[in-house]
C-alpha positions, 0 to 999 in steps of 0.5 A: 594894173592886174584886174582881180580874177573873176574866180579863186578857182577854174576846172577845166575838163577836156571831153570827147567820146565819154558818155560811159564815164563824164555823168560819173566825174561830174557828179563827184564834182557837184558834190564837192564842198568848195567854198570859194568862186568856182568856174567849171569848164567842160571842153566838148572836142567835137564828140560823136556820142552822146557826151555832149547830152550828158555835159547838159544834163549835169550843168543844173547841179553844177553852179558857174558851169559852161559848155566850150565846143569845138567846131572840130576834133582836135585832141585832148591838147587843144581842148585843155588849151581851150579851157586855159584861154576862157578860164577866169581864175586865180588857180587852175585845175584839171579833171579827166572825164572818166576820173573822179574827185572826193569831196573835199579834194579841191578844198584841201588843194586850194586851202593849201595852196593859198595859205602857203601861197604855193605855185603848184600843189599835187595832192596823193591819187587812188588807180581805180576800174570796176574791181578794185581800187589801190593807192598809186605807188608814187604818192606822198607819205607825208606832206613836203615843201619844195622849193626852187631848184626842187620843184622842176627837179622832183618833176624830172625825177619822176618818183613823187609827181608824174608829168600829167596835169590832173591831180595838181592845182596851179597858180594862174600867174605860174602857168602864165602864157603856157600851153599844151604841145598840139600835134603830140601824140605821146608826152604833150602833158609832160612838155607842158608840166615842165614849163610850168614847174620850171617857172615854179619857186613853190611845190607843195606835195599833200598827203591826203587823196585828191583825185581818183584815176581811172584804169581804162582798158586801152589798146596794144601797147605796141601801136604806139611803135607800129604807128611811131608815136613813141618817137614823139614821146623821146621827143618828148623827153627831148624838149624837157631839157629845155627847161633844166637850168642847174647841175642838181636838175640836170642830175634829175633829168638823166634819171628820166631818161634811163626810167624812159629808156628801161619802160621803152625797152621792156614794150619794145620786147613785148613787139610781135612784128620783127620789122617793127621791133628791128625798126624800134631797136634801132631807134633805142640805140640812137637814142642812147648814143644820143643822151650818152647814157652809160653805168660809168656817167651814173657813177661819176654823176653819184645818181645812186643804185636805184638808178644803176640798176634801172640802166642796167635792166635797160642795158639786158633789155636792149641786149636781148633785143639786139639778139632777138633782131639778129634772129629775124634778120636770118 
């Protein structure tokens, strides 16, 4: 017997550490014009500032809101996770902190999904900071329908939809007993959006602005390769083949690991410390020995030009990193 869901629509905000930006997101949230039974989940991961102060404050504008705080940090995973056990609604959606919604986002989403009775819908996103505000370059022109072996394969692709869980709303049913990686520092969210994408027959891309994400000045992109972390990201993109089940997803699948095989060769040459860069060429190598990347596979698996003139960038790439080793070992 299934038991009616409590709500037509859960959102779920993991929070830690941003009382600069969390009044502002719940805020665009409050004033979103949301006809249906909506529960408002804030998942305070144990934050030393002042973000848990901010979360109260904002709950009187906020109806069916609750606060779920952690005992101790866990990670942007565990609370996402968190908030997946306590939700309570047919459809499923998650929000940033620092990010904004406009305010008939959740509406056009939800609406959407309902009347085509969809899996996953991902509406189009702006990139904004304090100076300016653009439309993302993977967004939608006009609205598309896609189904079973489309739907994990637009995801692999990674033209049109990118593997982070904002921006979309999920059927319940479809996420099922999913959950976010935990102990993953790089790509847990693609790892999570594949599973479900997979489990997915429906995806709907909608081509009007749903979400607003928030450019934030991070630190190096090279702690990501002094720390290692960026082996968990290869891992990553590893575990996702998991779930590619056709030739056409298979197909899909290789373009992923030639966009990550060119996006990790390019921060690789930005390296300043040569033990480092040394250590990261190598890996790069194994890498591509692993997934048996080469142009003569592109060519014979008919990817197109885009795709023979990334591995072919990547190819430069990793030759001038191979040159720029040779040096430091001299």
């Amino acid at each position: 017997m299934n038991i009616p869901a409590a709500y037509d629509l859960s959102v779920i905000i993991p929070a830690y550490n941003v009382e600069e930006y969390v009044d502002e997101c719940l805020a665009s949230l409050a004033l979103c014009t949301f006809k249906q039974r909506l529960e408002i989940l804030i998942i305070d991961d144990c934050s030393t500032d002042n973000t848990p102060t901010r979360c109260q404050e904002q709950l009187s504008q906020l109806n069916n809101a609750r606060i779920i705080k952690h005992s101790h940090n866990q990670g942007a995973a565990a609370a996402r996770n968190t908030g997946l056990d306590a939700a309570q609604g047919s459809y499923i959606c998650f929000i940033d902190p620092d990010d904004t919604l406009p305010v008939d986002a959740l509406q056009k989403l939800y609406d959407t999904a309902t009347h085509y009775d969809a899996d996953i819908v991902k509406g189009n996103n702006t990139l904004f900071n304090d100076k300016k505000s653009v439309a993302a370059g993977y967004n939608c022109k006009s609205s598309q329908l896609l189904r079973g072996e489309e739907v994990l394969g637009c995801l692999l692709a990674q033209e049109l939809v990118r593997g982070h869980p904002w921006g979309k709303i999920f059927k319940r049913a479809c996420i099922a007993n999913t959950r976010f990686p935990i102990g993953v520092r790089m790509a847990e969210d693609l790892v999570f959006c594949a599973e479900v994408f997979s489990n997915a027959s429906k995806f709907i891309l909608l081509d009007q602005t749903t979400y607003h994400y928030r450019l934030r000045k991070t630190g190096a992109s090279g702690s990501k390769y002094s720390s290692g972390a960026y082996l968990d990201w290869l891992n990553s993109i590893d575990r996702c083949a998991h779930f590619v089940r056709t030739k056409f997803q298979e197909k899909q699948y290789i373009k992923l690991q030639v966009r990550t095989l060119l996006q990790l060769v390019r921060e690789a040459l930005k390296i300043e410390d040569e033990q480092c860069r040394l250590t990261v060429n190598q890996e790069v190598h194994k890498q591509l020995k692993t997934w048996g990347l080469s142009k003569r596979r592109v060519i014979k698996e008919k990817l197109g030009l885009s795709v023979l003139f990334r591995l072919a960038k990547a190819e430069r790439g990793l030759r001038k990193l191979n040159k720029d080793s040779s040096v430091a070992l001299q």
